[in-house]
N, C-alpha and C positions, 0 to 999 in steps of 0.2 A: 285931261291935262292937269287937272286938280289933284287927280290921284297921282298921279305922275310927282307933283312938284309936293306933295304929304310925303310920298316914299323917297324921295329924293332926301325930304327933314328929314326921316324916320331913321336914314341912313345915315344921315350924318350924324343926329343924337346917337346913333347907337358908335357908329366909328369916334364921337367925343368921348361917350362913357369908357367904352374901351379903352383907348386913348389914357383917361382921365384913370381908370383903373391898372393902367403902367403905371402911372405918373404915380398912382396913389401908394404900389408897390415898387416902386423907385424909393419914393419916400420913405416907405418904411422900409424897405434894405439900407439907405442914409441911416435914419434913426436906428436901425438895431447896430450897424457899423458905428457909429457916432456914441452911442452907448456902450458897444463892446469897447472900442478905440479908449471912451471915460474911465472906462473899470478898469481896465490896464496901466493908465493913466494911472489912477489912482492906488494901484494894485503896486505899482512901482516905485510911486512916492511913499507908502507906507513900508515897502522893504527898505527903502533905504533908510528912512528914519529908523527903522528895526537895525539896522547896521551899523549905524552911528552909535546911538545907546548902546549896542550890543560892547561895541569897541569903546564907548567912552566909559561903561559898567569896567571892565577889563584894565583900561588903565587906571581907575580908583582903585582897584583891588591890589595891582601890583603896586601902586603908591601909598598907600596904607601901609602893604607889607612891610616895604621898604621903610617908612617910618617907622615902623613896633623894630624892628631890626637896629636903625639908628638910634632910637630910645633908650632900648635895652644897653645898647654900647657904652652910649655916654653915661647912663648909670655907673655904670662899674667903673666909667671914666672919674665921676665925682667923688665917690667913696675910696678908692685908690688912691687921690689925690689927699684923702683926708689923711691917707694912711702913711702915706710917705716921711711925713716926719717922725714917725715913731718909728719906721724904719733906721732912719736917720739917727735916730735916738740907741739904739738897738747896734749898730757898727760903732757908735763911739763907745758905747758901755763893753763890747767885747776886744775894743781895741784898747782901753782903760784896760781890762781883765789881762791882758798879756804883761802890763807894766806894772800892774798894781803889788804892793806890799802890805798892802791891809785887805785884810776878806769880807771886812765888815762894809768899806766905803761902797763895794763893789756888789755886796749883797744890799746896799740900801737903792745906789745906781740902779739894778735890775730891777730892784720894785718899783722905783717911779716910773720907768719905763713899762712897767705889765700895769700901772695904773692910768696911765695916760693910754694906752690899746683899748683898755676893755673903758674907758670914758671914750674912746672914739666911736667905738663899737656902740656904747648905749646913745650915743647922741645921733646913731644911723637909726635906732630903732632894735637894734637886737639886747635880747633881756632871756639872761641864766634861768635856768629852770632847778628853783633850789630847794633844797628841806625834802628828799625826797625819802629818806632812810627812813625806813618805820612807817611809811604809808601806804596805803593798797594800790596794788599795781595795777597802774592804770594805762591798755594798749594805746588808746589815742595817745599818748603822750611818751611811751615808754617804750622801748622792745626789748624786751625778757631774752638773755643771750646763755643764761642757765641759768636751771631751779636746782638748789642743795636743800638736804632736808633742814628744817626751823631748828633753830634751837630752844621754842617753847610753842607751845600752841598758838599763843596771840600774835606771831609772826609768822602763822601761814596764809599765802598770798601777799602778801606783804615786802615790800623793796629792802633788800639787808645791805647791798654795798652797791654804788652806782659807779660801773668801770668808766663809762664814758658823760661826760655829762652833755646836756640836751637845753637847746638852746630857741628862743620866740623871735620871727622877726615882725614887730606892729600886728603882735598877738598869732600869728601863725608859729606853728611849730616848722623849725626849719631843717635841727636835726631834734630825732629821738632822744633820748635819753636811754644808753646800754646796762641794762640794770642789771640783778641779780636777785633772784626773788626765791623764799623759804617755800619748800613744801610739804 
């Protein structure tokens, strides 16, 4: 009977351990599910946040855009503005010039006017590029639109008539200067 009620324990420890070795791969089907189920979890939270930045990245860029666009505009909105009354200046001097009877009033009229433009002009920042006759031609600053031969040696390479003149804005070159250079 002894034997008997051993193998009866024997049998049950072994139908626990069993038992216990479901239980124990239950378990770890839970945890490897529970961990996969995390990773996903996690795997999703992280796209999304990838998504957001991705689209909040995208509308900084088109709102920037859009600034340097609006900037640029109102620039030329400013300067325009400055410009208007030498406009202004410029209709009354050729509406003057229909009536006038003296050539002189009207040649002094146009010159206040072409000195109040180029005072607007420097007070934006743009500055003549001057004294160029008789100096060696220089491309960054110049473009050569035809070379005649010198008329002495020390004028070759050398600028001899400037057709168009060349003009800085706050030290940049904005237009070239159309030279004519001896060779």
């Amino acid at each position: 009977m002894m034997n008997e009620q051993e193998n009866n324990i024997q049998d049950e420890n072994v139908e626990n351990l069993a038992q216990n070795g479901a239980v124990d791969a239950d378990l770890e089907a839970t945890a490897e599910v529970s961990e996969e189920e995390k990773l996903r979890s996690e795997l999703s939270v992280a796209t999304d946040k990838y998504a957001r930045l991705f689209a909040e990245f995208d509308n900084y860029k088109k709102r920037t855009s859009k600034e340097r666009v609006e900037l640029i505009q109102s620039a030329s909105k400013d300067v325009l503005n400055k410009l208007l009354p030498v406009l202004d200046d410029l209709d009354r001097a050729l509406t003057a010039m229909q009536t006038a009877q003296e050539i002189e009033s009207v040649k002094q009229g146009i010159d206040l006017v072409n000195q109040k433009f180029r005072k607007t002009l420097s007070q934006e920042g743009l500055k003549e590029m001057e004294d160029l006759i008789g100096k060696p031609f220089d491309p960054e600053f110049q473009e050569a639109i035809t070379a005649i031969p010198s008329p002495s040696p020390d004028w070759k390479n050398k600028v001899i008539d400037v057709v168009e003149k060349g003009y800085f804005l706050n030290d940049k070159v904005v237009r070239f200067a159309k030279v004519v250079i001896g060779q």
